[in-house]
C-alpha positions in Angstrom: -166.3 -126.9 45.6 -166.1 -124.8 42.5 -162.6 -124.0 43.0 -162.1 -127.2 43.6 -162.6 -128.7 40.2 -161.2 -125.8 39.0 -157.7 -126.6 40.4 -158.0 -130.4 39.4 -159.1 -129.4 35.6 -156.3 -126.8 35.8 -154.1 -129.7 36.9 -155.5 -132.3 34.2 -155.0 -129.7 31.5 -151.3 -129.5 32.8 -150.4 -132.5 32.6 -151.7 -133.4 29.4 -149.9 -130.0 28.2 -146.4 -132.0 29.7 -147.5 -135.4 28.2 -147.5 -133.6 24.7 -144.5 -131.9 24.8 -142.4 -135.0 26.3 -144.1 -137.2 23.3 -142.9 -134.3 20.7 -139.3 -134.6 21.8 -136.9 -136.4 19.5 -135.5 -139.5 21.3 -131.9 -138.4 20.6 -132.3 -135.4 23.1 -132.9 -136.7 25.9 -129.4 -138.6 25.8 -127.9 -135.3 24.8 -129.3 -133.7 27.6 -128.0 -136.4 30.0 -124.2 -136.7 28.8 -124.1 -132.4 28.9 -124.8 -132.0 32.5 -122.4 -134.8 34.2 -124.8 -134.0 37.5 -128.0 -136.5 35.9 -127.6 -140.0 36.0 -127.0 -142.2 33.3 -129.9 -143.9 32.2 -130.5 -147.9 32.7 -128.9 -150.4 30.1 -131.4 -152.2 28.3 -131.3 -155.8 29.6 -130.9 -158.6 27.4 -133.1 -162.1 27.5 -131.6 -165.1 29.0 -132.8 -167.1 26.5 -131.2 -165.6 23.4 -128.0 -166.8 22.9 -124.4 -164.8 22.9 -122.3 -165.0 19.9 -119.1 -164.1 19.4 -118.7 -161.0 17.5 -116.4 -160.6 14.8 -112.9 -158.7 15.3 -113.2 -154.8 16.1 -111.5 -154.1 13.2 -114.0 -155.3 10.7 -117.4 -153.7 12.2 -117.7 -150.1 11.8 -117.7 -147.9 14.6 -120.6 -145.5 15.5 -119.8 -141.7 14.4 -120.5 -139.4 17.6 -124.1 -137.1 17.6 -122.1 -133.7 17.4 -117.8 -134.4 16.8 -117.4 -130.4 17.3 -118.8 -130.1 21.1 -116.4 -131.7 23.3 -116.9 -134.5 25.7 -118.4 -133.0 29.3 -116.5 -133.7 32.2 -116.4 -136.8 34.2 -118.9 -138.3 31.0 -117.6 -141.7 30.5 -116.8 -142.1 26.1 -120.0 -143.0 23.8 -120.1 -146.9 24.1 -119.7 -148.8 20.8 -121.8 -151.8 21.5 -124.6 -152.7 19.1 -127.9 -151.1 19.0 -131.0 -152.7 21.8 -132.5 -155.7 20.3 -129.4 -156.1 17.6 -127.1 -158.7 17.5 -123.9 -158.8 16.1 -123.5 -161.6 13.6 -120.5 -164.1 14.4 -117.4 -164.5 12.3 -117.4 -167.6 10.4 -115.1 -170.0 11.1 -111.8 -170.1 9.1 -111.3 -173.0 6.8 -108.9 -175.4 7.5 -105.9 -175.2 5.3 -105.0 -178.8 3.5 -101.4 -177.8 3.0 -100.3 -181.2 1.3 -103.1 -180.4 -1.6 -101.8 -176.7 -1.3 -97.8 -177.7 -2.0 -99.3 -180.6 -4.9 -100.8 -177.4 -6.5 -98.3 -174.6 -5.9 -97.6 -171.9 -3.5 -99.6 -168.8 -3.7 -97.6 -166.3 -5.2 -98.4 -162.4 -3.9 -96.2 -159.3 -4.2 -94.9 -158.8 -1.1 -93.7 -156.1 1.1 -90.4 -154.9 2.6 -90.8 -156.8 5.6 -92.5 -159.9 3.8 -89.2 -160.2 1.9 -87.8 -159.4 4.8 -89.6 -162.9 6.8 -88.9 -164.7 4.1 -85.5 -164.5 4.0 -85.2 -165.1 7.9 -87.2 -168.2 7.5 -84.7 -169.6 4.7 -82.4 -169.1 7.1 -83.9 -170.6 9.9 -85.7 -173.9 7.7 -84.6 -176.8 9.6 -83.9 -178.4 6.8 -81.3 -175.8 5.9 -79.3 -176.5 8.7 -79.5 -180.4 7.7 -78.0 -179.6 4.5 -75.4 -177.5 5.9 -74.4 -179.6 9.0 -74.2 -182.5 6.2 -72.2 -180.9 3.9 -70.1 -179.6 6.6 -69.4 -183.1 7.8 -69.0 -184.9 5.0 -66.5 -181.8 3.9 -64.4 -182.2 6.6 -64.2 -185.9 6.6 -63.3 -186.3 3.1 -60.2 -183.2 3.6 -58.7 -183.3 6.9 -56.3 -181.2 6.1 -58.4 -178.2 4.2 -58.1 -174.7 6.0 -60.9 -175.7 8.6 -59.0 -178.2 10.3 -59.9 -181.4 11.5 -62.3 -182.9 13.7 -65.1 -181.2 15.8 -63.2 -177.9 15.2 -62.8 -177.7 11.7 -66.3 -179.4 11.2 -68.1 -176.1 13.9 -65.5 -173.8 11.4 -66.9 -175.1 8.4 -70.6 -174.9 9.8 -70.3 -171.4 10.9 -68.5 -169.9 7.5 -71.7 -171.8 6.1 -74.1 -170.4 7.8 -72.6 -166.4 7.3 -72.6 -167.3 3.7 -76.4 -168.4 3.7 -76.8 -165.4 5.7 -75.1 -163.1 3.5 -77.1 -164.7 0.4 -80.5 -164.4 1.7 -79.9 -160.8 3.3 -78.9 -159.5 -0.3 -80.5 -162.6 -3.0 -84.0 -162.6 -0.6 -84.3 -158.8 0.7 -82.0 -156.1 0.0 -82.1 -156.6 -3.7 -85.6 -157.5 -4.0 -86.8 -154.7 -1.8 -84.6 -151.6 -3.9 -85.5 -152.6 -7.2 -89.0 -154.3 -6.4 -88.1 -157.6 -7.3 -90.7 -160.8 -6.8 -88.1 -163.5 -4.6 -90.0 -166.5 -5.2 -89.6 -168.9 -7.9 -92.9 -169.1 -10.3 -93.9 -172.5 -11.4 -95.4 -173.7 -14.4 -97.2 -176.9 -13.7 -99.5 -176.4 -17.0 -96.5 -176.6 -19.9 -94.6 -179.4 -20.9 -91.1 -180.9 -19.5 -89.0 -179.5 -21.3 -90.4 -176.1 -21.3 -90.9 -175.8 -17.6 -86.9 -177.3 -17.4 -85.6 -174.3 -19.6 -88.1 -172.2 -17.8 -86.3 -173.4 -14.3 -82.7 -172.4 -15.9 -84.1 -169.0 -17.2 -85.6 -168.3 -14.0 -81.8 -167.7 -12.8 -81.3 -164.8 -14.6 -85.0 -163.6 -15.4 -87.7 -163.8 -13.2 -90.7 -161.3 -12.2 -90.9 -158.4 -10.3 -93.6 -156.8 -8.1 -95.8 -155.8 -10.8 -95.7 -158.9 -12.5 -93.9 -157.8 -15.4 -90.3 -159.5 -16.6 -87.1 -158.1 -15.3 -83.1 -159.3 -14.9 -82.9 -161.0 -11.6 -80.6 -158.9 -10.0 -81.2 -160.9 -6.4 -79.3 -163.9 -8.1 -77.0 -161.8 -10.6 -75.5 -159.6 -8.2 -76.5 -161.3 -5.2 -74.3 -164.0 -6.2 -70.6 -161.7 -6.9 -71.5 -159.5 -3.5 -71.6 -162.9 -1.6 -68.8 -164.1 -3.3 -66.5 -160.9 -2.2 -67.8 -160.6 1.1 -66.3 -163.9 1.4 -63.4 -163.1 0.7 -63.0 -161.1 3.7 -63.5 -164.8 5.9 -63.3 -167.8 4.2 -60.3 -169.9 5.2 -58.1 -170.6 2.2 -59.9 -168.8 -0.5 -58.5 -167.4 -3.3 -59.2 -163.7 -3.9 -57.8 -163.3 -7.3 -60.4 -162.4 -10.4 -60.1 -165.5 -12.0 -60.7 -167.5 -9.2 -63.5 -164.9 -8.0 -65.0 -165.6 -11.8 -64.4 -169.2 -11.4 -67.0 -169.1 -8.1 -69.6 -167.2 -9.4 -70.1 -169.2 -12.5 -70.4 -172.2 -10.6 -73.0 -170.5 -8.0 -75.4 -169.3 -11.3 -74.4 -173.3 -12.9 -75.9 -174.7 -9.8 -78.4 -172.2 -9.1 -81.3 -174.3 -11.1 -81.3 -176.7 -8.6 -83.1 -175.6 -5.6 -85.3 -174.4 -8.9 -85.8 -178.0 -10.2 -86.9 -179.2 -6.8 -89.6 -176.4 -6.4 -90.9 -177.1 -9.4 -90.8 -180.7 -10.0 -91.4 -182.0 -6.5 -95.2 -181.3 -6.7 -95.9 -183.6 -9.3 -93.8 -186.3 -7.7 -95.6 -185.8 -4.6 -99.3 -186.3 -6.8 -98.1 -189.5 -8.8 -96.1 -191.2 -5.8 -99.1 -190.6 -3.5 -96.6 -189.4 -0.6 -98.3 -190.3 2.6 -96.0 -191.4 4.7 -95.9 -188.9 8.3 -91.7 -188.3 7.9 -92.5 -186.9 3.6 -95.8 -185.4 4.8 -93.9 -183.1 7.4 -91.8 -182.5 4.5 -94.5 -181.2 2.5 -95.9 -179.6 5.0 -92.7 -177.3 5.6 -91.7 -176.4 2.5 -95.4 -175.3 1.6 -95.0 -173.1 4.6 -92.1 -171.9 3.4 -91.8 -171.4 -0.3 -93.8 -167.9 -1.1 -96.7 -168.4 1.0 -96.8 -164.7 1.2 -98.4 -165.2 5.0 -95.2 -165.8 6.0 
């Protein structure tokens, strides 16, 4: 009888000897212990209520990841990798929605203008290429070239008119790659055309013409614009190597290029001034909206 209830003390005292020394281990080593022998099982997810609802968690890029409890021991074999969900009884917070973007009030008050990247310039000139309303310019100008000489180098008809369209199209090619990219991206030069909606008529018409020749470069300081000034004479000789007809002499060469910097303004005037005839016109009709729309897109957006 004695021995007895000398075995179940023994056996109390015991267990309250385990009970204190599994209450004075940290709760980290336990899962330590588990993912170093492979042999234990893993221990039970924590299960979540039905009633609280999921949300979606923000993109893996923007939450940090958790750092590992010892980076110098190496993983055990056959241990699956650490798990990166949130913590029991977290939850992650949801990204918030993205705001719409209203690019008709965006065009009336400007592109955004960023620096850009190699391959931003690189986009951008692609996507002057490829503007749809590009190729309405140059399949109109082709056509109403053609019709009005017959007998120019292109030819006549269908043919001379798909001549005339394709030498177009290497030109604008040729202009973009060196104006829009190459040039640009050597001698960090800002492609896009800076408005000033703030000044005065006059001054934002000069500024329009200076902008030709002097414009902005990646750090926001002045500089020669070297995409238009020598863009403009390596276009002009490349084209001498497949334009129909063309005269490769220098004063003819000369003649060319002053009329590509005379007529460069232009495009210039429309980027500038076509905002604020958008805002007092009030242009809502679907075909001008699209318009909008498109060259907002593409005029120095920087997201490309």
């Amino acid at each position: 009888m004695l021995s007895a209830a000398l075995r179940m003390g023994h056996a109390v005292v015991t267990l309250l000897a385990l009970a204190l020394l599994f209450a004075t281990i940290p709760a980290w080593a336990g899962t330590a212990e588990a993912s170093a022998n492979p042999e234990l099982p893993d221990a039970p997810q924590p299960q979540t209520s039905a009633a609280t609802p999921a949300t979606a968690p923000c993109p893996a890029g923007s939450i940090a990841q958790p750092a590992a409890a010892n980076p110098a021991l190496p993983p055990a074999a056959g241990t699956a990798p650490p798990a990166t969900s949130a913590q029991p009884g977290t939850q992650s917070a949801p990204c918030p929605p993205r705001p719409a973007i209203n690019w008709y009030q965006r065009f009336i008050n400007g592109p955004d203008v960023k620096p850009m990247t190699r391959r931003e310039k690189a986009r951008l000139a692609a996507r002057n290429v490829m503007d749809p309303f590009n190729a309405l310019t140059i399949l109109g100008a082709s056509a109403i070239a053609v019709g009005y000489d017959a007998d120019s180098p292109y030819g006549p008809g269908m043919k001379g008119f798909g001549r005339y369209v394709g030498v177009s199209y290497a030109q604008d090619i040729t202009g973009e790659f060196f104006g829009t990219y190459l040039i640009p991206s050597l001698v960090h030069q800002d492609p896009h055309y800076h408005r000033m909606p703030n000044a005065n008529i006059p001054r934002r018409i000069c500024h329009a013409i200076v902008q030709v020749v002097w414009t902005e470069g990646d750090n926001g300081k002045g500089m020669v614009n070297l995409g238009a000034v020598v863009g403009f004479a390596l276009v002009d000789e490349i084209g001498n190597l497949y334009v129909p007809g063309q005269q490769t002499n220098l004063p003819a060469s000369g003649k060319r290029y002053a009329i590509g910097l005379a007529s460069a303004p232009i495009e210039n005037f429309v980027i500038e001034f076509m905002p604020d005839v958008a805002r007092r016109i009030h242009l809502r009709v679907v075909l001008f909206q699209q318009i909008i729309n498109h060259v907002a897109k593409t005029s120095g957006t920087g997201s490309p």
